[in-house]
N, C-alpha and C positions, 0 to 999 in steps of 0.2 A: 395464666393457666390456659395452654392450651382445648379447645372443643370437641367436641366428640371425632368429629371428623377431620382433627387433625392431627401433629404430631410434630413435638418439638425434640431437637439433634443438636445434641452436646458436643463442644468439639475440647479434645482433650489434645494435649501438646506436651512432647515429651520434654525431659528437663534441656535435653543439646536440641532443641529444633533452633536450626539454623539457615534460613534460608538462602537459594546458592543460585547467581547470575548465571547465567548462559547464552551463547551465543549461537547454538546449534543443534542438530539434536541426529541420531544415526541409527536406523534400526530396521525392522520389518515383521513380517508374521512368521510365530515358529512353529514347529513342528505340531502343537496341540490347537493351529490354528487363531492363538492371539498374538494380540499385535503389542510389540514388544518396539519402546521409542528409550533410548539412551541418550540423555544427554550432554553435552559436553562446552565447555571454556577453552576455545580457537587463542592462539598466539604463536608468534616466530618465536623461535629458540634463541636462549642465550648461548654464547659460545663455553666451552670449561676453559679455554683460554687461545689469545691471540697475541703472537710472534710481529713485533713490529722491526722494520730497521732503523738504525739508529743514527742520526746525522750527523755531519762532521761535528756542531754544535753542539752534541749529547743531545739530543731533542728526538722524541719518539715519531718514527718516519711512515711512509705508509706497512700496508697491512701485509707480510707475504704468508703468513698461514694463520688458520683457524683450526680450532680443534671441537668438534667434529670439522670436517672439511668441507659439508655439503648443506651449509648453515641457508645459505641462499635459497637452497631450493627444498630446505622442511618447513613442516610447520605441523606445531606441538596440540593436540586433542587432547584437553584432559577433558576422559569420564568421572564426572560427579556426582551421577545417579540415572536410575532407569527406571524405567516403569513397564510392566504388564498389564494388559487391559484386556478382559474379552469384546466383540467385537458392539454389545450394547453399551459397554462406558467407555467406548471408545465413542461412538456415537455423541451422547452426552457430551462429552468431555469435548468433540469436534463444537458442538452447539455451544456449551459455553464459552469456549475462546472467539469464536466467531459473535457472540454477544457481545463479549470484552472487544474485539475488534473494532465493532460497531458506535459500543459508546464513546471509545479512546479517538476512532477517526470523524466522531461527529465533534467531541468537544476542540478538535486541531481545527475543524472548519470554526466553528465559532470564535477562536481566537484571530481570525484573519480577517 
């Protein structure tokens, strides 16, 4: 039971909470002045398909197309989620990661 002078925060979770990896994140401050962070899962692209030639053998030879064509030089962002923050839980939220920061790159030192 919480004290007079405190107060205890339930945390409730919906039935699909699923939690989602990320490799980056893309955003800024909008129009109402919050700060708005999108996240995102970085990967090259599969091709929908690739034309190979064929060798005197029948044996699949090198590559002469890809479809798309400019496989080499994309690379695929997916958006998983974003968040809006005004600019006090962005704060917060700066302070806890930088805590989580702190504890994660103290316990790598201890492992060495």
């Amino acid at each position: 039971m919480a004290a007079e002078n405190q107060i205890k925060v339930k945390y409730k979770y919906v039935d699909d909470y699923n939690p989602q990896y990320v490799n980056g994140a893309h955003g800024g401050i909008n129009v109402q002045g919050e700060i708005v962070a999108n996240f995102y899962f970085e990967r090259v692209p599969m091709p929908n398909s690739i034309t190979h030639e064929i060798s005197n053998e029948g044996m699949l030879g090198k590559v002469v197309a890809t479809e798309p064509e400019d496989l080499t030089r994309s690379v695929l962002r997916y958006v998983q989620t974003g968040v809006v923050m005004n600019l006090e839980v962005a704060k917060q939220v700066h302070k806890w990661l930088g805590d989580q920061i702190a504890i994660r790159e103290s316990q790598i030192k201890g492992q060495k």
